[in-house]
C-alpha positions in Angstrom: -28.8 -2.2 -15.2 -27.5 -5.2 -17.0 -25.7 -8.3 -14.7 -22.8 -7.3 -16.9 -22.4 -3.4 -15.8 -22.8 -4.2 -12.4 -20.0 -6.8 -12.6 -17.7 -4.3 -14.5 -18.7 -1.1 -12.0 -17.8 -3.7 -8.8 -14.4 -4.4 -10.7 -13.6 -0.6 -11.6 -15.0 0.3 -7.6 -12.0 -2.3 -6.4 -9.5 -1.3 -8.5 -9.9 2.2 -7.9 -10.1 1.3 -4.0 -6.5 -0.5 -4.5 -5.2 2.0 -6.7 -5.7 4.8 -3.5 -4.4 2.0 -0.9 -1.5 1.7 -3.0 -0.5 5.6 -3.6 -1.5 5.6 0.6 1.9 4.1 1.8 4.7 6.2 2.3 7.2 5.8 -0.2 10.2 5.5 2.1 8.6 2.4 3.7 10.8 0.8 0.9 13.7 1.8 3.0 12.9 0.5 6.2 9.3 -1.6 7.4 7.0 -2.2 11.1 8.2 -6.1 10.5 11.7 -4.9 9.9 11.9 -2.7 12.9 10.3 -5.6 15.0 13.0 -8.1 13.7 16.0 -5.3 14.4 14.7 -4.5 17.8 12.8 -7.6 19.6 9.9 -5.2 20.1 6.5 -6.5 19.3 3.8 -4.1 18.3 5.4 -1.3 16.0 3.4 0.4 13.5 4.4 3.2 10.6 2.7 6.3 11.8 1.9 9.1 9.8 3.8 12.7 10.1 1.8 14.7 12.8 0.0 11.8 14.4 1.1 11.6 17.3 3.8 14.1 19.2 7.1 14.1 17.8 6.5 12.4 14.3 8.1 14.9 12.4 9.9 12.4 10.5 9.7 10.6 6.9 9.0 7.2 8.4 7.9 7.4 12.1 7.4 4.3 14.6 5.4 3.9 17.6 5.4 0.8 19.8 2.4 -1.5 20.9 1.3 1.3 23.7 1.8 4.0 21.0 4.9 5.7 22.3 6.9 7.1 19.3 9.8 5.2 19.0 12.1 6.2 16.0 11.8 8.6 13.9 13.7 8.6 10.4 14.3 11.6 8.2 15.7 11.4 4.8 17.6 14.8 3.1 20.1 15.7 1.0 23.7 14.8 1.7 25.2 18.2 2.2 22.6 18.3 5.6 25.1 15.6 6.9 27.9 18.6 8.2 25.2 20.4 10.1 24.3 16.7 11.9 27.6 16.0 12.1 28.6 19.9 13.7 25.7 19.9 16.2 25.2 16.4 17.3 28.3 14.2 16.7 29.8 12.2 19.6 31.5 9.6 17.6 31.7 8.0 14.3 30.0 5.0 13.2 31.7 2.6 11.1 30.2 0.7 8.3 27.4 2.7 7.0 26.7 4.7 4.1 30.1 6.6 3.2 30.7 8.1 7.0 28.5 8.1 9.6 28.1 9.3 13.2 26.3 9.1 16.6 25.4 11.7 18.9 22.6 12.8 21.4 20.0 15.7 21.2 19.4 15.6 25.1 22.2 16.2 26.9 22.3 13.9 29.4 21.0 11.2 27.9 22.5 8.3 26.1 23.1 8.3 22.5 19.9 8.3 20.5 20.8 9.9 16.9 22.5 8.5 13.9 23.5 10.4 11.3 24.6 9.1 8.0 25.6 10.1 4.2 25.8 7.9 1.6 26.1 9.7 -2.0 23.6 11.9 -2.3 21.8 11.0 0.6 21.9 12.1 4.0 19.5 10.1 6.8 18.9 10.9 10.5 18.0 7.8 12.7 16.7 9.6 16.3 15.5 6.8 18.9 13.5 8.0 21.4 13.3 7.7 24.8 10.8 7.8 28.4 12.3 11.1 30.1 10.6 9.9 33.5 13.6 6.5 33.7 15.7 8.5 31.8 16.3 5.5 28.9 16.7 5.7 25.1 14.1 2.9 23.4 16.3 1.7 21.4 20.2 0.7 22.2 23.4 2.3 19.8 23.3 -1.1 18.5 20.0 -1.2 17.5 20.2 2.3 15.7 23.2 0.8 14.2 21.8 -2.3 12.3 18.9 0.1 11.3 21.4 2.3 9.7 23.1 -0.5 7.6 19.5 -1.9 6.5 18.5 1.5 5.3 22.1 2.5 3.3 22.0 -1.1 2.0 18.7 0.0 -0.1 19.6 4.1 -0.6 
């Protein structure tokens, strides 16, 4: 083998290696990032997860913290899935994202981990979770809320 092919099957090995890294990522990380969540939150340690690694990442784009603990989990759908959100979970409304939003809890009890929001075609569910053993949400309404504004800002 000639210096030549070797140096042209290295450089076709590392493009294809880039190529599969690349079409790896999820493709709502566009929407919403580990750095970003860090910067929203003041947590240290968050990493994208994949769906089914780890209990409860059923979502689109799901966090965990530095110990692991799934954190947030964010599912993007079609707008008219916003009334069923709204019907089942809705608390209160959240002003200033997407074209209505709300807030509501899925464990009674608890305080309020879900936002829900539409923006044209879109409909996206923010769900915080939380340590059932204290009884506390991971992330505050506030934090759900500026997550919510970072994500319609890009949909």
């Amino acid at each position: 083998m000639s210096r030549s092919s070797f140096v042209c099957g290295t450089y076709m090995c590392l493009i294809l290696c880039l190529a599969a890294n690349a079409l790896a990522q999820e493709p709502n990380e566009k929407y919403l990032t580990a750095s970003e969540m860090e910067k929203a939150t003041g947590l240290k340690g968050i990493s994208l997860v994949p769906r089914g690694s780890v209990a409860g990442a059923g979502g689109d784009l799901n966090f965990t913290d530095s110990s692991g603990e799934l954190i947030l989990m964010v599912q993007f759908t079609d707008a008219r899935s916003y009334a069923g959100f709204k019907a089942k979970y809705a608390k209160g409304t959240a002003a200033g994202i997407g074209d209505e939003a709300v807030m509501g809890s899925i464990v009674p009890g608890l305080a309020e981990n879900l936002l829900a929001f539409r923006k044209g075609t879109h409909c996206v569910v923010l769900t915080a979770f939380a340590d059932f053993v204290n009884q506390r949400v991971y992330l505050t309404v506030d934090q759900l809320t500026a997550l919510g504004r970072l994500i319609a800002s890009r949909l």
